[in-house]
C-alpha positions in Angstrom: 10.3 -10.0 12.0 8.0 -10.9 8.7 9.7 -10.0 5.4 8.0 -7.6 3.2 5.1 -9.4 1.6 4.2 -7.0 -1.7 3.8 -8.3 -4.8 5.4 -5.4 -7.1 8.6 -3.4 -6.2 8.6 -0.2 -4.9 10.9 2.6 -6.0 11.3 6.0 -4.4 10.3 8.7 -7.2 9.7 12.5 -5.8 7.3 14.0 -8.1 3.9 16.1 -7.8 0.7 14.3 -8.4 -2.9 16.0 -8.9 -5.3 14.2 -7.1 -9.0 14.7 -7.6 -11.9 13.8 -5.5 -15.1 11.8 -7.0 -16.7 15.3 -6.2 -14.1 17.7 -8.2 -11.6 19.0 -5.0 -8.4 18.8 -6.4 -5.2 18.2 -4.6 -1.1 18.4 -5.2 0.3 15.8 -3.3 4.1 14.4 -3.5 4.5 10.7 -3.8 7.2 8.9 -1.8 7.4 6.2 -3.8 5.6 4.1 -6.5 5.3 0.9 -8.1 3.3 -1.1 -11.1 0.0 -1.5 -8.4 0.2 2.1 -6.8 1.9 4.8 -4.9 1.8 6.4 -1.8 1.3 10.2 -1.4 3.2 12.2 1.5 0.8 14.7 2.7 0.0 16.1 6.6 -3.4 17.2 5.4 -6.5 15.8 7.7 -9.0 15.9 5.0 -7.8 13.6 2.3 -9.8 11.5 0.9 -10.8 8.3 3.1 -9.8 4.3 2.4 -12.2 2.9 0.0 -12.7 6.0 -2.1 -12.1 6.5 -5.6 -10.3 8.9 -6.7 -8.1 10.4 -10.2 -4.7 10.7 -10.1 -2.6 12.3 -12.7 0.7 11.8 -13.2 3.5 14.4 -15.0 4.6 12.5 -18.2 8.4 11.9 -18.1 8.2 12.6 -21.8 8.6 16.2 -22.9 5.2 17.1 -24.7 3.8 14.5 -23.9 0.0 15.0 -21.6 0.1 14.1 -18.2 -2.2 10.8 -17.7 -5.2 10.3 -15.7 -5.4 6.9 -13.5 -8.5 5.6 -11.8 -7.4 5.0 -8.3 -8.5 3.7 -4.7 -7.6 5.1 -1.2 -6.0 1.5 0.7 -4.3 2.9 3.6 -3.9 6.3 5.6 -2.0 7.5 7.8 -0.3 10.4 9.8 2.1 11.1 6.4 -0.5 10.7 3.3 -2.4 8.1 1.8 -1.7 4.9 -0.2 -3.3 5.1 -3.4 -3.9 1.3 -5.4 -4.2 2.2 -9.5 -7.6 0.5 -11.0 -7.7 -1.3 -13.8 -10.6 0.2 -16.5 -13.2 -2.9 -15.6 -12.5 -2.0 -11.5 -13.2 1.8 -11.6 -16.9 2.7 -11.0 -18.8 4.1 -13.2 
């Protein structure tokens, strides 16, 4: 059996996340775990977005008063449970 190849560790963190579409639907998704490239989002819904889009993300702060943080995103992977979502550097996101 082949180890587990990823570059950046994973670790499981239960929160809700707003996703948003590139044409405004909005989303609350739950991720299952995330790491310093991306997180995956547990959701059965049929109409997520597809791999290869772009999407927002926004994150609760951990931080009490602090506003929650919007992340430029990708859709990398789908499946039956939700979507893996890989976090875009400024100079990656479309304009």
């Amino acid at each position: 059996m082949a180890g587990d190849k990823r570059k950046y560790l994973r670790f499981e963190l239960p929160v809700n996340v707003k996703l948003t579409t590139h044409n405004g639907t909005e989303f609350i998704l739950k991720t299952q775990d995330i790491s310093d490239s991306g997180v995956y989002l547990r959701s059965n819904n049929t109409e997520l977005p597809k791999v290869g889009e772009q999407v927002v993300i926004q994150l609760a702060s951990m931080v009490a008063g602090d506003e929650p943080r919007e992340i430029n995103a990708m859709v990398v992977r789908q499946d039956e449970q939700g979507i893996g979502i890989q976090f875009l550097l400024e100079r990656d996101a479309k304009k």
